[in-house]
VOPAGU-2260 file (C-alpha; in pm, 1 decimal, decimal comma):
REM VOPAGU-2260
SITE   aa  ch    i         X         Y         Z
SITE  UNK   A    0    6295,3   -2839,6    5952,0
SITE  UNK   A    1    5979,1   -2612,1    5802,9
SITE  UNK   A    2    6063,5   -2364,2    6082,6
SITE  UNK   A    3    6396,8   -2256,9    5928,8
SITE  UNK   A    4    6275,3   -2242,0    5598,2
SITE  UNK   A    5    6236,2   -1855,9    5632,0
SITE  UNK   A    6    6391,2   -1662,2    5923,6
SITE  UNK   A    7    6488,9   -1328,4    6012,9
SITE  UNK   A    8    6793,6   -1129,8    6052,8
SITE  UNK   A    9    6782,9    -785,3    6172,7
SITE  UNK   A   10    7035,3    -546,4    5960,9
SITE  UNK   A   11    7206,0    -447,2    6362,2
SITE  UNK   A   12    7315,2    -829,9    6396,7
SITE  UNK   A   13    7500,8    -809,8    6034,0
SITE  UNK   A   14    7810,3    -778,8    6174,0
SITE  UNK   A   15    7785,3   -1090,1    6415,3
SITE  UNK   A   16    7656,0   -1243,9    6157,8
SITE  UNK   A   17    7959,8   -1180,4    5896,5
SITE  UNK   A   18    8146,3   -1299,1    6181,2
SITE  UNK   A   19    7936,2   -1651,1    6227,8
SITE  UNK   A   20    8056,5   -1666,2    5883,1
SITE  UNK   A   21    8383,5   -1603,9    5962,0
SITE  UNK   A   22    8403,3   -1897,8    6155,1
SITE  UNK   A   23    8286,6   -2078,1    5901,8
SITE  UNK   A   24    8567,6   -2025,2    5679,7
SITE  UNK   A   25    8734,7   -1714,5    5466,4
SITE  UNK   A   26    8505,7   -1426,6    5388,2
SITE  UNK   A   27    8530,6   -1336,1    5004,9
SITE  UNK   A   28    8293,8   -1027,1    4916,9
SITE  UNK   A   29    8206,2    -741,3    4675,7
SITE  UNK   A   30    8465,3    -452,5    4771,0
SITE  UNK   A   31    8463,9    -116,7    4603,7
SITE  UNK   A   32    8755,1    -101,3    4324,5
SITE  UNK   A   33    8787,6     311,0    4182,2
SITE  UNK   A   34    8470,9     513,5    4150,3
SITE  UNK   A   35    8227,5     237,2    3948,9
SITE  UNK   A   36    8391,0    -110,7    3972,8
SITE  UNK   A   37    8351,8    -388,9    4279,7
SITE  UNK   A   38    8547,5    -691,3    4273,2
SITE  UNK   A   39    8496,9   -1012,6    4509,9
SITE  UNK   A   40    8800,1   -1027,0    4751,1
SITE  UNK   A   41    8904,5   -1155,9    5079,9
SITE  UNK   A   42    8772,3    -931,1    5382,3
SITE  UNK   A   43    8823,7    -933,7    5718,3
SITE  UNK   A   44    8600,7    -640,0    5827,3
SITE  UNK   A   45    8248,4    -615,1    5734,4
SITE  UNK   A   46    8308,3    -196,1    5680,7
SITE  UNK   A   47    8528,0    -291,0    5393,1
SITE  UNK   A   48    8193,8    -473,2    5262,4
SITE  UNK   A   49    8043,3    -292,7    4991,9
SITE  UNK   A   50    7646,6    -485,2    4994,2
SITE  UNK   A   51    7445,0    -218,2    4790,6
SITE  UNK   A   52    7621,3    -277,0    4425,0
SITE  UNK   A   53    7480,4    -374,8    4103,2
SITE  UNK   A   54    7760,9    -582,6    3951,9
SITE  UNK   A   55    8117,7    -704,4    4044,5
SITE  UNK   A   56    8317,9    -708,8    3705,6
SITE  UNK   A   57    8487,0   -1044,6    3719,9
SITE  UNK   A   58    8208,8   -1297,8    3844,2
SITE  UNK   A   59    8255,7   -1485,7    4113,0
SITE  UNK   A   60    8329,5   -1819,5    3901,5
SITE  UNK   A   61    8686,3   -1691,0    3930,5
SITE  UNK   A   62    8698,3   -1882,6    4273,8
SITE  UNK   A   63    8597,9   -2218,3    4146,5
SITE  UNK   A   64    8753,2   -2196,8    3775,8
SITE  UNK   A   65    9066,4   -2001,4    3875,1
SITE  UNK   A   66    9161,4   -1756,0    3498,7
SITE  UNK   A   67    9496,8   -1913,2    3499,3
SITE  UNK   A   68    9594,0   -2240,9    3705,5
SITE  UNK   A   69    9874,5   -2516,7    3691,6
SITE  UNK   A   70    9672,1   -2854,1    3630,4
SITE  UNK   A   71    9980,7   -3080,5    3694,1
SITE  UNK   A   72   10363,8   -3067,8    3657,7
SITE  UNK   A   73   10515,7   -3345,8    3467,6
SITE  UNK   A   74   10897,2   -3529,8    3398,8
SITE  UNK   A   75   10952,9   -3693,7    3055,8
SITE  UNK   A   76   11225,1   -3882,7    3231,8
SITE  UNK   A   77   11038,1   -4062,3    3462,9
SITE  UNK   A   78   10748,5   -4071,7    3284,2
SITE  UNK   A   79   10514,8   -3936,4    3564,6
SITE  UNK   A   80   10326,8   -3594,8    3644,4
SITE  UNK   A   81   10210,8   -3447,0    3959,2
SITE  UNK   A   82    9881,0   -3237,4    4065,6
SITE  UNK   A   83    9923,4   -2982,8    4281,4
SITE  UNK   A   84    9805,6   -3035,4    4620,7
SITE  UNK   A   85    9457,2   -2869,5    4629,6
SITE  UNK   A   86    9407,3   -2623,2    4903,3
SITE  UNK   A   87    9184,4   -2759,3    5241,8
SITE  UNK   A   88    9072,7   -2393,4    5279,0
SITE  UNK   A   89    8700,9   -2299,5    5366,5
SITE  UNK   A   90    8545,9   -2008,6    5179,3
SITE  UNK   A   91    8281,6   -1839,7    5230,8
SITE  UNK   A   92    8051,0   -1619,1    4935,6
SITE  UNK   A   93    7933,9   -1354,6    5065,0
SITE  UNK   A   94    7644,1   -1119,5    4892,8
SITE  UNK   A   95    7592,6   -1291,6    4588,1
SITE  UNK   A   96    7333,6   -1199,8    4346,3
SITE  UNK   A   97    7132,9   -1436,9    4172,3
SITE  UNK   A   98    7222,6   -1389,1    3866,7
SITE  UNK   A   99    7544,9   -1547,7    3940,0
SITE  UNK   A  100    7418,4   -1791,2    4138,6
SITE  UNK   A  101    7190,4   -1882,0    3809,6
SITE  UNK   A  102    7509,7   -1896,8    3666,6
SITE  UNK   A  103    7739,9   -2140,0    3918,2
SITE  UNK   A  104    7460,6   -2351,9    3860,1
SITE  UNK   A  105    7504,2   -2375,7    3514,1
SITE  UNK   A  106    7883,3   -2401,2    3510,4
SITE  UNK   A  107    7782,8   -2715,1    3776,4
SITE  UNK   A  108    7614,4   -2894,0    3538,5
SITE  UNK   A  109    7910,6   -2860,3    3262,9
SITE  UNK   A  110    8181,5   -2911,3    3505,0
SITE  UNK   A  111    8032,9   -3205,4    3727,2
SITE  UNK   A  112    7778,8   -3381,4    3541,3
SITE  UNK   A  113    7871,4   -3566,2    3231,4
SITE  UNK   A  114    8287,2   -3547,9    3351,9
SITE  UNK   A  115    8357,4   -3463,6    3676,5
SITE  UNK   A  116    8643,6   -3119,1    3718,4
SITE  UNK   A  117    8814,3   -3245,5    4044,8
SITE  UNK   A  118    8914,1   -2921,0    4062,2
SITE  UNK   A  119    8553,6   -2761,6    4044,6
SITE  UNK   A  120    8418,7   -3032,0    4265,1
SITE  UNK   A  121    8630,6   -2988,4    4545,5
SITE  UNK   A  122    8616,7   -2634,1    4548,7
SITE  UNK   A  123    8235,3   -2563,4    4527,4
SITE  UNK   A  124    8230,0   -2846,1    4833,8
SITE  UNK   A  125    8405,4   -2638,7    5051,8
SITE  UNK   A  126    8242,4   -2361,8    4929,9
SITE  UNK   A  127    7943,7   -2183,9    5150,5
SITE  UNK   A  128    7713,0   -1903,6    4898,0
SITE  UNK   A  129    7537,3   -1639,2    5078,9
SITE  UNK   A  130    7329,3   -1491,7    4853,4
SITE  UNK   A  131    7183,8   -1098,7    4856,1
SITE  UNK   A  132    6924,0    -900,7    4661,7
SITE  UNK   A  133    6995,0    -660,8    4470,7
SITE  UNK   A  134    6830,5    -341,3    4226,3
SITE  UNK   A  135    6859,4    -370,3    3867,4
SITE  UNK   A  136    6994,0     -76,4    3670,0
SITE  UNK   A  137    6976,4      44,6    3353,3
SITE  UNK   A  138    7207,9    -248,6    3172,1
SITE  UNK   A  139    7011,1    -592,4    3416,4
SITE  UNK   A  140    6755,9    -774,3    3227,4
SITE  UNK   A  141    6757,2   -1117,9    3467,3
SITE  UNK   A  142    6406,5   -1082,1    3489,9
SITE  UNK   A  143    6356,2   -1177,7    3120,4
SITE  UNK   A  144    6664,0   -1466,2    3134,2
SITE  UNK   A  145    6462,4   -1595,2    3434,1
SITE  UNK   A  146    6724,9   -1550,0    3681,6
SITE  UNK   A  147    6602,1   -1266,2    3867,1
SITE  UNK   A  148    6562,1   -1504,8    4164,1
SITE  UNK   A  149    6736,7   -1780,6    4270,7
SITE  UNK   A  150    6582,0   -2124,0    4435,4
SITE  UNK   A  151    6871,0   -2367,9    4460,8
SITE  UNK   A  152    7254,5   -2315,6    4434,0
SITE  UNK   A  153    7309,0   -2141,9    4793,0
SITE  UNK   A  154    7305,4   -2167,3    5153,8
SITE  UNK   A  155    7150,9   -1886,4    5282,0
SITE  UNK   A  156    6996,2   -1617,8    5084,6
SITE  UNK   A  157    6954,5   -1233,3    5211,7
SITE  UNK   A  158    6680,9   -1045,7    5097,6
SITE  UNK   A  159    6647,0    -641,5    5209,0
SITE  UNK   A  160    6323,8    -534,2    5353,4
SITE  UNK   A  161    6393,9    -253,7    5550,1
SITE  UNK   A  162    6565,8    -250,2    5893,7
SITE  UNK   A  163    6585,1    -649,5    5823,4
SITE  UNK   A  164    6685,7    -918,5    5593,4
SITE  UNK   A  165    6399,4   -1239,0    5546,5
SITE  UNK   A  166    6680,0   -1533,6    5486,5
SITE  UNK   A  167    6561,0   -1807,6    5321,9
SITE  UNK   A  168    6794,9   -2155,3    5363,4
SITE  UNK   A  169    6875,1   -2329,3    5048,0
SITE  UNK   A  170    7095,3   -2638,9    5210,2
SITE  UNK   A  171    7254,0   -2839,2    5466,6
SITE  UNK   A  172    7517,5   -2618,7    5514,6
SITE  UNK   A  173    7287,7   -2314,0    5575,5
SITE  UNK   A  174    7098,6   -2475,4    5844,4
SITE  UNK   A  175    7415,7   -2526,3    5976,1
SITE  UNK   A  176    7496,5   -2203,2    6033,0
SITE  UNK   A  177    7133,0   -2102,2    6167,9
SITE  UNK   A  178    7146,0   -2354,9    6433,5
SITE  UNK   A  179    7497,4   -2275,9    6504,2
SITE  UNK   A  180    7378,6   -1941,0    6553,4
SITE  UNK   A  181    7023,7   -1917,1    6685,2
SITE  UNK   A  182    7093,1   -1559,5    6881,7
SITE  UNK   A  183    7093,6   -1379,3    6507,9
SITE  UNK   A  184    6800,7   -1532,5    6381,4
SITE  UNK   A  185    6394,8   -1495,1    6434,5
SITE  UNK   A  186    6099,8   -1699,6    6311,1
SITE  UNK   A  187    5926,0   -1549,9    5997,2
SITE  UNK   A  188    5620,6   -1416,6    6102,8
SITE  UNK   A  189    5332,7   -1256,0    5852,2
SITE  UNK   A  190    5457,3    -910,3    5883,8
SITE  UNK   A  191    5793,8   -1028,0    5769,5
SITE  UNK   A  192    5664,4   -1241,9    5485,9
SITE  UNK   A  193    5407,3    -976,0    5396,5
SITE  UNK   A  194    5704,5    -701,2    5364,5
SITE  UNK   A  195    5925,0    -986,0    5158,1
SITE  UNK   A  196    5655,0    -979,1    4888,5
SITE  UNK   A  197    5637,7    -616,4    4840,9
SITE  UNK   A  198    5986,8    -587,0    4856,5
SITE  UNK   A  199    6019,8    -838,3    4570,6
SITE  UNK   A  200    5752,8    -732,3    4379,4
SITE  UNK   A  201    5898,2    -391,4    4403,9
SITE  UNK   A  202    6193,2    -509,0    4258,6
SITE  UNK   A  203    6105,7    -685,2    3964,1
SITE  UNK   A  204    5887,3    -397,8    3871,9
SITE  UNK   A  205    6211,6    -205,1    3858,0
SITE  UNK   A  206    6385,8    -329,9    3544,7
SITE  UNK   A  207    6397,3     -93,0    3307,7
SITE  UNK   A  208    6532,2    -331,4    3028,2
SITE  UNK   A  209    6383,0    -648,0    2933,5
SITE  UNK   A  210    6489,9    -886,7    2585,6
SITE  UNK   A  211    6199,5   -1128,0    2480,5
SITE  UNK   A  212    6325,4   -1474,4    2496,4
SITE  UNK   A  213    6082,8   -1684,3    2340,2
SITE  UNK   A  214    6178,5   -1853,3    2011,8
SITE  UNK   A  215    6509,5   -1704,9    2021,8
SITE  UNK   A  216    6736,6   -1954,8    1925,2
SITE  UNK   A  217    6513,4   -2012,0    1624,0
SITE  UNK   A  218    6545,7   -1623,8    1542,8
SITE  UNK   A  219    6890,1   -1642,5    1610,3
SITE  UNK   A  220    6964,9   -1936,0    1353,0
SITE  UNK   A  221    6741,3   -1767,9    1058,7
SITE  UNK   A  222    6973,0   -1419,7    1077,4
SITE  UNK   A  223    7274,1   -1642,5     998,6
SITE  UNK   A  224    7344,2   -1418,3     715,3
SITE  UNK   A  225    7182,7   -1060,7     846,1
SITE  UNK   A  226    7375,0    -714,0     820,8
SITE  UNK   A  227    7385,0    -710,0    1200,4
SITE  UNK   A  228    7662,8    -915,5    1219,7
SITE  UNK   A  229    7873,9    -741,8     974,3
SITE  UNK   A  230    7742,2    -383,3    1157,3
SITE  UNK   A  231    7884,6    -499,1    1526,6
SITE  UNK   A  232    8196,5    -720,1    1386,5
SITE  UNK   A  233    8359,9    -359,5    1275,4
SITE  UNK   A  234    8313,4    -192,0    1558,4
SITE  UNK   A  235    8457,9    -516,4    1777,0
SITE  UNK   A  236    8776,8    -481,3    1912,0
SITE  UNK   A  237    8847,6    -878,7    1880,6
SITE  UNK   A  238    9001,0    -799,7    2287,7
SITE  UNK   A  239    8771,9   -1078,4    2436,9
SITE  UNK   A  240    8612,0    -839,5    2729,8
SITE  UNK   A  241    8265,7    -955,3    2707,4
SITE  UNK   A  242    8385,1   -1308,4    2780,8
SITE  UNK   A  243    8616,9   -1232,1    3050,1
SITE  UNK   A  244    8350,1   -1063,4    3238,0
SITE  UNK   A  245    8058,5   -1322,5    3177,2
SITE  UNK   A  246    7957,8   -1521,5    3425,8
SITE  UNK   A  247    7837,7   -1787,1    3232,5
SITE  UNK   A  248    8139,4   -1864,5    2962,2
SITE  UNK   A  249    8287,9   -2166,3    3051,3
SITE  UNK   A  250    8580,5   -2184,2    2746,6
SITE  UNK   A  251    8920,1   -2208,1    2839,6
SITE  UNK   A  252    9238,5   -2303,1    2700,3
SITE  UNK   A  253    9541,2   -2553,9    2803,6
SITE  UNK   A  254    9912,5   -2552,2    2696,6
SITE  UNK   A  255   10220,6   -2703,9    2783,8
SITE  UNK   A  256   10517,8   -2507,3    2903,8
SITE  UNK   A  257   10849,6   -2683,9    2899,1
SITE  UNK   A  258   11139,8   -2601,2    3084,2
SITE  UNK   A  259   11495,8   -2525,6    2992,0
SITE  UNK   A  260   11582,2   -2916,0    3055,8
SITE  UNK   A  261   11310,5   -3026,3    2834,1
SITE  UNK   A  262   11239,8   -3274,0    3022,8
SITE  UNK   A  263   10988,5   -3098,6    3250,7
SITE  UNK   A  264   10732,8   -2866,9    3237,8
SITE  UNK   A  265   10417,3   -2770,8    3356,4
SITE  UNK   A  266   10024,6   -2751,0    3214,6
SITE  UNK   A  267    9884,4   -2498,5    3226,8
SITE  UNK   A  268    9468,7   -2415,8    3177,1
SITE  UNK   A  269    9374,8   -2045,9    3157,3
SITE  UNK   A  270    9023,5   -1883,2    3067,9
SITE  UNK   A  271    8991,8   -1829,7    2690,0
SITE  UNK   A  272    8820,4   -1626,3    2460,1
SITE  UNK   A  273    8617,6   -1706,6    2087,7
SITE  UNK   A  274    8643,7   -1367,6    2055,4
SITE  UNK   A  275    8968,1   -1374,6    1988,0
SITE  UNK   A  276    9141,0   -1435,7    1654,2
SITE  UNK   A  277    9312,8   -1793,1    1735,4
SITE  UNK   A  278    9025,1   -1918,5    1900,2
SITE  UNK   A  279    8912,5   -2076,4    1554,4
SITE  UNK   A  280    9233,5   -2190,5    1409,2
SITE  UNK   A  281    9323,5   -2510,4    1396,6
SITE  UNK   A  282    9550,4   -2763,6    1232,4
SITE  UNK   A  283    9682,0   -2678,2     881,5
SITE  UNK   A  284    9655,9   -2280,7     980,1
SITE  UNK   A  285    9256,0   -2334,9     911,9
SITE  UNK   A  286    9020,6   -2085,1    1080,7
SITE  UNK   A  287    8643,5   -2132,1    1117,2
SITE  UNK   A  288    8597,8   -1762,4    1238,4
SITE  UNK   A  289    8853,8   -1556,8    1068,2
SITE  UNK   A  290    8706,5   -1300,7    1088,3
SITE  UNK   A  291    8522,1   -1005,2    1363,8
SITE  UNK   A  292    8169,3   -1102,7    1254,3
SITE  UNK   A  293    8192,1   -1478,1    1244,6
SITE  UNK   A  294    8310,4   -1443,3    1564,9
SITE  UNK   A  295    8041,2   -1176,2    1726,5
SITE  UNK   A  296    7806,0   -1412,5    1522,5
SITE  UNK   A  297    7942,1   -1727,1    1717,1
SITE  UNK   A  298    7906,7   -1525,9    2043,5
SITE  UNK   A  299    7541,9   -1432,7    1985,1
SITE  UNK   A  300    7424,8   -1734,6    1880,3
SITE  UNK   A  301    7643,2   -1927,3    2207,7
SITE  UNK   A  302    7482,0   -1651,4    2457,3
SITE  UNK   A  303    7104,3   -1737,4    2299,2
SITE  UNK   A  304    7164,2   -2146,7    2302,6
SITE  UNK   A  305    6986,5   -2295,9    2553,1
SITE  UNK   A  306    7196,3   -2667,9    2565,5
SITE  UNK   A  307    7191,7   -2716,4    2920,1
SITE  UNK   A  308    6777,2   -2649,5    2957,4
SITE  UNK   A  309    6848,0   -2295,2    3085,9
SITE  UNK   A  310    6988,0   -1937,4    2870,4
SITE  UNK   A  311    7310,0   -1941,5    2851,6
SITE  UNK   A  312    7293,8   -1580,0    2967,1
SITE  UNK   A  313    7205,1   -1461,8    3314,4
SITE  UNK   A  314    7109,9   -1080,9    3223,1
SITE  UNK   A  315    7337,9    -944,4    3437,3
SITE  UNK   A  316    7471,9    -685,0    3155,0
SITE  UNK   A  317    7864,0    -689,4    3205,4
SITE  UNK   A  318    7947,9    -734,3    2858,5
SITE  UNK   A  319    7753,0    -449,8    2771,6
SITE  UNK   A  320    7900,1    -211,2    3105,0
SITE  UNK   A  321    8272,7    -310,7    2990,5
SITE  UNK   A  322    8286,9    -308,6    2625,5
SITE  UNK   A  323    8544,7    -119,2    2514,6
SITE  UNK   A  324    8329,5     -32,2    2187,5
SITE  UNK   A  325    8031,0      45,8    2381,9
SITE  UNK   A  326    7842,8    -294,0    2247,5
SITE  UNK   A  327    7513,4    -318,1    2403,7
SITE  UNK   A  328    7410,7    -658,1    2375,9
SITE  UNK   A  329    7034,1    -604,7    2405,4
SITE  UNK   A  330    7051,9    -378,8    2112,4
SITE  UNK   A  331    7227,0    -668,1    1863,0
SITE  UNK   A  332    6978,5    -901,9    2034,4
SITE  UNK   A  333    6646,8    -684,5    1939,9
SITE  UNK   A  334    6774,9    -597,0    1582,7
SITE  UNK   A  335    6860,3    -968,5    1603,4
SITE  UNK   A  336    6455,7   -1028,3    1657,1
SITE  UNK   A  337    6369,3    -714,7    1419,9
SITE  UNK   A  338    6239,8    -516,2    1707,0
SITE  UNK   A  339    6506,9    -228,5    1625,0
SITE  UNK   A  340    6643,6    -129,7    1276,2
């Protein structure tokens, strides 16, 4: 099993290989959307295939914690409710940075560990994650989260050196496909692993941005009451972009729907927002965050907790690229940590 620890795919077998994954079950990848934005969809043709982008804007979580989904249907009446038959469909991840690997495995552990999502579970099992470098721009700072590079949480992982990719296996289901397969791949030799390490070392000496994460949280907890908060809540929006587009917030919010019959209905669980007004308010019209800089505060101090043993932010530097009121989140972050005024 050593020997497919690190193998070798030459860049002129890509397109047997996208269609070895093919086989394997349907293709979802970054595609170009408009001049800037990529978006994971279902392909069928590896020229539609964008592999040299920074950032998709929804993150791929979107296939395993759908934004909006029917949990069950239910009848008063008879007193019963239905779930709706999960789909036996095979998917298949393809170019995945990891970042947002870093992040599926985070949204593992609240999803599966202590309570089990059936829906989660079933989908990440038939699930296959082909992960890809990629070249930070101006707005990544995984290198400082620690999720520049990913170890666990694929099956295959692609990394660009040249005219080849060094694939390193990360499961069952990846050696799987490389012994189903064993046309596409090579052995590792020295020159390959040689050329991995520049290549990588390359890359991490590329980020231009970088946040110091040590003793965060506790810098984060003793600017409770600094300006900064007030300074960012009035130029928020309150519209909830930065936690649409982040990989690694796992809120979400359920309500009932009952038909004209009221007797049945459907629930209903969509992704949710604190950054939004409601998302404090609670019995008795009570609100914890009523208002914009509780609620960037909240945000801050969520993004900087470190509850499940890992950040709960990847670096990847959506909610900075899609703020609508140009936020940058490393800037609130290093006035957070007095590094800027």
């Amino acid at each position: 099993m050593a020997e497919l620890l690190l193998k070798v795919l030459g860049k002129e077998k890509l397109p047997s290989f996208f269609d070895a994954l093919k086989d394997t079950g349907t293709v979802f990848a970054p595609v170009k959307q408009g001049e800037k934005t990529h978006s994971f969809q279902k392909v069928d043709s590896l020229d539609t295939v964008e592999l040299e982008y920074t950032r998709t804007m929804i993150p791929p979580k979107k296939l395993f914690i759908a934004p909006e989904e029917t949990i069950f249907t239910f009848d008063k009446e008879k007193e019963a409710y239905i779930e709706p038959e999960e789909s036996s469909e095979r998917l298949v991840l393809f170019g995945v940075h990891s970042c947002d690997i870093h992040a599926l495995n985070l949204l593992a552990r609240v999803f599966l560990e202590e309570f089990t999502d059936t829906l989660y579970s079933e989908r990440r099992e038939r699930t296959v994650i082909v992960g890809l470098s990629c070249i930070p721009d101006d707005f990544c700072f995984c290198k400082s989260t620690g999720t520049s590079f990913a170890s666990d949480g694929f099956e295959l992982f692609l990394h660009d050196i040249g005219d080849r990719y060094i694939v390193r296996v990360g499961s069952s289901k990846g050696y799987q496909i490389i012994n189903e397969n064993p046309e596409l791949f090579l052995d590792a030799g020295d020159e390959d692993i040689k050329q991995f390490k520049v290549a990588e070392n390359e890359r991490m000496n590329s980020f231009n941005q970088s946040l110091e994460m040590t003793g965060l949280q506790d810098m984060l907890d003793i600017s409770y009451t600094d300006p900064v908060w007030k300074e960012y809540g009035d130029r928020c929006l309150g519209c909830g972009s930065c936690n649409m587009v982040c990989p690694r917030c796992r809120c979400y919010d359920v309500q009932d729907y009952i038909d004209l019959n009221l007797t049945t209905g459907e629930r209903v669980r969509r992704w949710y927002s604190c950054m939004l007004q409601d998302h404090g308010l609670v019995a008795g019209g009570h609100n914890f965050r009523p208002s914009a800089y509780e609620r960037i505060r909240n945000r801050f101090n969520c993004k900087g907790s470190m509850r499940e043993n890992m950040p709960n932010c990847v670096g990847c530097g959506r909610c900075s690229v899609y703020c609508p009121a140009d936020i940058d989140f490393l800037e609130v972050m290093k006035k957070v940590r007095g590094e800027l005024q």
